[in-house]
DSSP file (Angstrom, degrees, kcal/mol; ACC not computed):
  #  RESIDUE AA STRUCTURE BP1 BP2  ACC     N-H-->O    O-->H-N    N-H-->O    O-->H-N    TCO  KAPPA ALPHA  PHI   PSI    X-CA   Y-CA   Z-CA
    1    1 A X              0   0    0      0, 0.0     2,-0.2     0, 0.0    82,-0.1   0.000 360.0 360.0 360.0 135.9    5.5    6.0    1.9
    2    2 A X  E     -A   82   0A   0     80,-0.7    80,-0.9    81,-0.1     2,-0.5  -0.629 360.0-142.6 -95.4 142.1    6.6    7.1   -2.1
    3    3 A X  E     -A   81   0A   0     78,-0.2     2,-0.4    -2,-0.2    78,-0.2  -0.979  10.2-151.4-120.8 142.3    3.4    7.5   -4.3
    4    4 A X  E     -A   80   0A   0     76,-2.3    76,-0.9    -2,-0.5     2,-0.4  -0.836   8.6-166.8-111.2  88.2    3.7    6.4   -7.8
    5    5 A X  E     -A   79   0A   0     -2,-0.4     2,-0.3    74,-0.2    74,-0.2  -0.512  12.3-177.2 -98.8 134.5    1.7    7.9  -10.2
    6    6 A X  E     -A   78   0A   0     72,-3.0    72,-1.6    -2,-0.4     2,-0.3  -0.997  11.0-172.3-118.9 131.7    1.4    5.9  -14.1
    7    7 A X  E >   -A   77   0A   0     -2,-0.3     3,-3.7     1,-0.3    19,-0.5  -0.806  53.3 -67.2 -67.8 166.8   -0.2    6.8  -17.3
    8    8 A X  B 3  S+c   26   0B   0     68,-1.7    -1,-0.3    -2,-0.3    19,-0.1  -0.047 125.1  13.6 -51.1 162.2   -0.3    4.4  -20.0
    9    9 A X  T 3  S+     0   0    0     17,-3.0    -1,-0.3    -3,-0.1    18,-0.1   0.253  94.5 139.5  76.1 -35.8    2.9    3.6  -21.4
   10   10 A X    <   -     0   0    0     -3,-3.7    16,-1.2    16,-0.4     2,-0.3  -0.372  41.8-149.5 -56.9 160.6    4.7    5.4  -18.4
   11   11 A X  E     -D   25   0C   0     14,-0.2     2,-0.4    -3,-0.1    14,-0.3  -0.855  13.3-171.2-119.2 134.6    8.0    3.7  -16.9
   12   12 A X  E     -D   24   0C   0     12,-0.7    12,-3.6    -2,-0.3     2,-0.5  -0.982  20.7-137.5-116.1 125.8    8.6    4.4  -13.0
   13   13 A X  E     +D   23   0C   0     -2,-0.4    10,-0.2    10,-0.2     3,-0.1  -0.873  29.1 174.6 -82.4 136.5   11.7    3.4  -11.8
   14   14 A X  E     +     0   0C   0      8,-1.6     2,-0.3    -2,-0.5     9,-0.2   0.549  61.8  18.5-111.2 -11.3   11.1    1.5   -8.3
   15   15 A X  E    S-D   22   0C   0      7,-1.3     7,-1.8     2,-0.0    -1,-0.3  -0.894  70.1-179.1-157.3 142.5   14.0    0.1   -7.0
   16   16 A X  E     +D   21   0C   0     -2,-0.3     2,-0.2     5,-0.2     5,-0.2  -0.704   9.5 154.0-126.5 157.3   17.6    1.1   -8.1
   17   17 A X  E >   -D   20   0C   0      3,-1.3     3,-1.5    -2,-0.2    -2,-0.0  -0.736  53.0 -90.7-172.4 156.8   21.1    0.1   -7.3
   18   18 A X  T 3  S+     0   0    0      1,-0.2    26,-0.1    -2,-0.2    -1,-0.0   0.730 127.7  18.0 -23.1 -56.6   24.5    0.0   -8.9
   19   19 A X  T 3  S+     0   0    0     24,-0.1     2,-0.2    -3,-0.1    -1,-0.2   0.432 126.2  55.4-113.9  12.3   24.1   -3.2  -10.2
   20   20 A X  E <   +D   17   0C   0     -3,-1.5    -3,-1.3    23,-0.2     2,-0.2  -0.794  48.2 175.2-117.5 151.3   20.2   -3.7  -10.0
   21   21 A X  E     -DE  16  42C   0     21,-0.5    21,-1.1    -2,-0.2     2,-0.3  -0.848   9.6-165.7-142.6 169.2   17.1   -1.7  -11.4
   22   22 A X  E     -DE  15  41C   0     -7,-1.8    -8,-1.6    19,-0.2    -7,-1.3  -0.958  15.2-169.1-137.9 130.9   13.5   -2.7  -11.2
   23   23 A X  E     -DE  13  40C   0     17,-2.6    17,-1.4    -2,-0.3     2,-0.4  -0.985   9.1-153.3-140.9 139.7   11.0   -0.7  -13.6
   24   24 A X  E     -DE  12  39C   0    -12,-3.6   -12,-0.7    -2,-0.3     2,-0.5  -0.916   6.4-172.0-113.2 149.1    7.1   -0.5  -13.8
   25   25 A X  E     -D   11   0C   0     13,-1.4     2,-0.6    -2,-0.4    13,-0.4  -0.972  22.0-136.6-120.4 135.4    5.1    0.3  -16.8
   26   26 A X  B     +c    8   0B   0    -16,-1.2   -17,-3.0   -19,-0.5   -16,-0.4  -0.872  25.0 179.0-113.2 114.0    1.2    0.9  -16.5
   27   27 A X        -     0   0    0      9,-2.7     3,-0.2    -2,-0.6    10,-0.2  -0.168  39.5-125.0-106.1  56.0   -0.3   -1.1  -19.7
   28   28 A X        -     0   0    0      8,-0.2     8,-1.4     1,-0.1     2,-0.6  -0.021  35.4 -51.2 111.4-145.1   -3.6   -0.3  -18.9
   29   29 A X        -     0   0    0     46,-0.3     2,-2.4     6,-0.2     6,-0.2  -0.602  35.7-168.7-137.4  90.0   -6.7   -2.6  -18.4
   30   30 A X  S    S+     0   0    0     -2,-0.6     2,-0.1    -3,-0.2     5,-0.1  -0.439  78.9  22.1 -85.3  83.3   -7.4   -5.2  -21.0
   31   31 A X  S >  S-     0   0    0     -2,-2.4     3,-1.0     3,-0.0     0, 0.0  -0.011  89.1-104.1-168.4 179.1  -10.7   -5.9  -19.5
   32   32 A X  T 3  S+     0   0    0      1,-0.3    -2,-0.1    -2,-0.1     3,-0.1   0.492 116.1  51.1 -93.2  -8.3  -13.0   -4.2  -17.3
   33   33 A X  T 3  S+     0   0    0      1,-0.1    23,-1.7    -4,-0.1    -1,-0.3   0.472 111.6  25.6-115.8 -17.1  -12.0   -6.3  -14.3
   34   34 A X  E <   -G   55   0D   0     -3,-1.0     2,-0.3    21,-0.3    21,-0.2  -0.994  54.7-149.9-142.5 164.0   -8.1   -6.1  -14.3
   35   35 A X  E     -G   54   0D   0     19,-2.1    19,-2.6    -2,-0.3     2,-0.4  -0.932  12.9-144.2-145.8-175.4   -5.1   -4.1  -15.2
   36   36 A X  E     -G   53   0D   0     -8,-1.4    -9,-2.7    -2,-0.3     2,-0.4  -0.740   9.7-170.2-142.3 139.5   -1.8   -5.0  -16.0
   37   37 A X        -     0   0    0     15,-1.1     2,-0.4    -2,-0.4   -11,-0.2  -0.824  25.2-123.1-153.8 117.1    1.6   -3.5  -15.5
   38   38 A X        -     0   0    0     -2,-0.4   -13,-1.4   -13,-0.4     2,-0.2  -0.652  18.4-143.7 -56.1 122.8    4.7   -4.5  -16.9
   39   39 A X  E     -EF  24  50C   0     11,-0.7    11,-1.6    -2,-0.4     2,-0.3  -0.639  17.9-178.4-146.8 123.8    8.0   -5.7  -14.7
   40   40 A X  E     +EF  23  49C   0    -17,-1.4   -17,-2.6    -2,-0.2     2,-0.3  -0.934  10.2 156.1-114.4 118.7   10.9   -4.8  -15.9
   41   41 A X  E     +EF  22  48C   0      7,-1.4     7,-2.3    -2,-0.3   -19,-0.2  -0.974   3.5 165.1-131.7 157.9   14.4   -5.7  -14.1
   42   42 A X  E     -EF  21  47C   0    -21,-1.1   -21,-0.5    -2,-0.3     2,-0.4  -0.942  19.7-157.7-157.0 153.5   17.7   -6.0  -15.5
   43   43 A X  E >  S- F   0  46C   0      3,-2.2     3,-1.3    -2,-0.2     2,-0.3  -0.913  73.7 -41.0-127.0 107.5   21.6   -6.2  -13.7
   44   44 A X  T 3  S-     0   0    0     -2,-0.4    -2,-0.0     1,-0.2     0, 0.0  -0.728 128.7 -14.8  68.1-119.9   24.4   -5.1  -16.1
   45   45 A X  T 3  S+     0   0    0     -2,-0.3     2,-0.4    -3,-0.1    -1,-0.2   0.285 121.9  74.8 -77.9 -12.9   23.6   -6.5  -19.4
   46   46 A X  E <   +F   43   0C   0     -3,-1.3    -3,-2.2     2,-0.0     2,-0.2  -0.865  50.1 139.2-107.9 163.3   21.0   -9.1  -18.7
   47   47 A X  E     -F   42   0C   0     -2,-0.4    -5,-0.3    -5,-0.2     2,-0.3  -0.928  26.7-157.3-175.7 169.7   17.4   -8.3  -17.8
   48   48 A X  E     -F   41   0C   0     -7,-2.3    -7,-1.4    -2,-0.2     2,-0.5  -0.709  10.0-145.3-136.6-173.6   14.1   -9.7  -18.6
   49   49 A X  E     -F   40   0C   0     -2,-0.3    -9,-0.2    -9,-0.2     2,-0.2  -0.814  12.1-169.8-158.4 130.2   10.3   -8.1  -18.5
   50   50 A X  E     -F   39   0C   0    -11,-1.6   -11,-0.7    -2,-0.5     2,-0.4  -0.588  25.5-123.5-109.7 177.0    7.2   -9.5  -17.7
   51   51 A X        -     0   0    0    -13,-0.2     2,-0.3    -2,-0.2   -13,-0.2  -0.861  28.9-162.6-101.8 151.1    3.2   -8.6  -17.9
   52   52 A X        -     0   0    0     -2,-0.4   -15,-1.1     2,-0.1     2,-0.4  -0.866   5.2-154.8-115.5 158.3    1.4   -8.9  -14.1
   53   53 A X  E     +G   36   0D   0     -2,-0.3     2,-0.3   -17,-0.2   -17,-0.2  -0.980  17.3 177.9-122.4 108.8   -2.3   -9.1  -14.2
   54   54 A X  E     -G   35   0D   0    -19,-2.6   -19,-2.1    -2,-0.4     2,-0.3  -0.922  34.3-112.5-115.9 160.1   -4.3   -7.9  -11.0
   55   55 A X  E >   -G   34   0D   0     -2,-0.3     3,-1.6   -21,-0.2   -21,-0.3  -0.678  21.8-132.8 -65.6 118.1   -7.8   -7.6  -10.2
   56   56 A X  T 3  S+     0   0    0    -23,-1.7   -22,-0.1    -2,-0.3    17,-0.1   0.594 101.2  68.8 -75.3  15.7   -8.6   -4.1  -10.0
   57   57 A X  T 3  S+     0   0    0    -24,-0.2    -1,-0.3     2,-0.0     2,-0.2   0.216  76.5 119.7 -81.5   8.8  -10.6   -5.2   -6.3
   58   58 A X    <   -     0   0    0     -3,-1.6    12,-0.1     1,-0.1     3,-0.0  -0.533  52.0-172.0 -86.9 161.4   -7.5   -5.7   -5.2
   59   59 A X  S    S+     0   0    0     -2,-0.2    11,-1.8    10,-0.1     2,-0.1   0.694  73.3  18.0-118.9 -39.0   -6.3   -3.6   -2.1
   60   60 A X        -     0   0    0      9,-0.3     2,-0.2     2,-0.0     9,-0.1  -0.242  66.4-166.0-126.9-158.1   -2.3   -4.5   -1.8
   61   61 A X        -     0   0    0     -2,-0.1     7,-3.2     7,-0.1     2,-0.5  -0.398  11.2-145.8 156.7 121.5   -0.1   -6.1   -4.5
   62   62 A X  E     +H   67   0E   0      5,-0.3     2,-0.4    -2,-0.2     5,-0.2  -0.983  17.5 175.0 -95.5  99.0    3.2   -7.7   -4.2
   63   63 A X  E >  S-H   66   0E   0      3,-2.4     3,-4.1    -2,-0.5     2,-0.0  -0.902  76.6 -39.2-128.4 129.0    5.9   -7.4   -7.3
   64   64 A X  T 3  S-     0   0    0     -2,-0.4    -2,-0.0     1,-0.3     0, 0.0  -0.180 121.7 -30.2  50.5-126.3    9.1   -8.9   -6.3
   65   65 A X  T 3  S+     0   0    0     -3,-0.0     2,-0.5     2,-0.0    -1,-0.3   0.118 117.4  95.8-110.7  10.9    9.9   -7.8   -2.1
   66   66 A X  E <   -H   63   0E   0     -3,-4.1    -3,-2.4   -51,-0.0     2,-0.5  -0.969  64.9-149.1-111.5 132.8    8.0   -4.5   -2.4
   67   67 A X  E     -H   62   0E   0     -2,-0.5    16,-2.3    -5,-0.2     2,-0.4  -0.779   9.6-164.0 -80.8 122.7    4.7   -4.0   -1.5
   68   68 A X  E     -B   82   0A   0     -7,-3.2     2,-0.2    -2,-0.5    14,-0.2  -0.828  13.6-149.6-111.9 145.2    1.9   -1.4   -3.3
   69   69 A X  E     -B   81   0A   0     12,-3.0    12,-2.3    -2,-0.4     2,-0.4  -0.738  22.0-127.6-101.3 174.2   -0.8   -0.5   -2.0
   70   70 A X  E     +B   80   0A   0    -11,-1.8    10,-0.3    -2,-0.2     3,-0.1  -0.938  37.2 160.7-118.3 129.2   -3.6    0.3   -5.0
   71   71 A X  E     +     0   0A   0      8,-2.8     2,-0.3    -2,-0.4     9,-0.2   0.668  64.1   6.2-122.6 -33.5   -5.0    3.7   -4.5
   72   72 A X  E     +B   79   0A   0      7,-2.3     7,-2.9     2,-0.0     2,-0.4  -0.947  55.5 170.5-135.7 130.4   -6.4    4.5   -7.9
   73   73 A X  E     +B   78   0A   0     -2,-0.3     2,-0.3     5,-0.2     5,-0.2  -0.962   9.5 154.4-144.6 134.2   -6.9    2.7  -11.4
   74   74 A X  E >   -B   77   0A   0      3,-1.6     3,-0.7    -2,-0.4   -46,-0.1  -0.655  63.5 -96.0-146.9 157.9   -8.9    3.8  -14.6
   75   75 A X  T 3  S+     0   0    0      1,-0.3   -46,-0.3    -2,-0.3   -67,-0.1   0.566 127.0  47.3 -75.7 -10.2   -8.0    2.6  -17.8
   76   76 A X  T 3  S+     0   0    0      1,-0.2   -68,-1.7   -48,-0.1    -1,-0.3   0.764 115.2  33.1 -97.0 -13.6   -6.0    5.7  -18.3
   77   77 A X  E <   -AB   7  74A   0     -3,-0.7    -3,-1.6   -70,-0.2     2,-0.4  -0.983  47.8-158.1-164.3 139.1   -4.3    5.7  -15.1
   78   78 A X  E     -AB   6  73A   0    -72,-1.6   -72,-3.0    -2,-0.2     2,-0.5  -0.945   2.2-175.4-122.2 123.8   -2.5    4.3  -12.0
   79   79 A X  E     +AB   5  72A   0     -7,-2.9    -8,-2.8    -2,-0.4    -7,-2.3  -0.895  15.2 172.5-128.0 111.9   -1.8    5.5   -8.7
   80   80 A X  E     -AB   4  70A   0    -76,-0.9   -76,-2.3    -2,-0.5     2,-0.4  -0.510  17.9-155.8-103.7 141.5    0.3    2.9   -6.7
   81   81 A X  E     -AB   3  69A   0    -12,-2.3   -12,-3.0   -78,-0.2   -78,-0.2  -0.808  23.7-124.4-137.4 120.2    1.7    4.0   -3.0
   82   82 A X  E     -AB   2  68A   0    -80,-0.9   -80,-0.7    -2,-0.4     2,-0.2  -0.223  29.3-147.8 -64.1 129.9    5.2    1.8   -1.9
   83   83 A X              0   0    0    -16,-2.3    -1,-0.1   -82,-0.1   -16,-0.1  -0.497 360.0 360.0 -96.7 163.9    4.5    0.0    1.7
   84   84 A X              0   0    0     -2,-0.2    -2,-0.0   -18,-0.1    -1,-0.0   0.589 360.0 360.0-124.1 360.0    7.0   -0.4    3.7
């Protein structure tokens, strides 16, 4: 299991391939009760990006076919660990 560590504003790449990438960005917690991480994927020249909203009670998390588990979040920081 990979641990993922974000401040704001950081980009993690989390899954790569030749003609694939998936990238996370930790934007932080606009309110006291969730936080938010941006999805970024793109394959050659297209790609698109999204906001996620979790609850920061949440335990697991599902972005695309990978699973995180949530191990720390503060509004300055995120510490995600990739399930397998």
């Amino acid at each position: 299991m990979k641990q993922i560590s974000f401040k704001i504003g950081e980009k993690n790449r989390v899954k790569s391939s030749f003609f694939m990438s998936m990238n996370l960005v930790y934007c932080g917690m606009p309110t006291d009760k969730t936080f938010s991480l941006g999805l970024r994927e793109g394959a050659g020249y297209q790609g698109y990006g999204l906001n996620l909203y979790f609850p920061i009670n949440s335990h697991t998390i599902n972005i695309g076919n990978i699973k995180f588990q949530i191990i720390k979040v503060t509004p300055e920081e995120l510490i995600l660990e990739q399930m397998e």
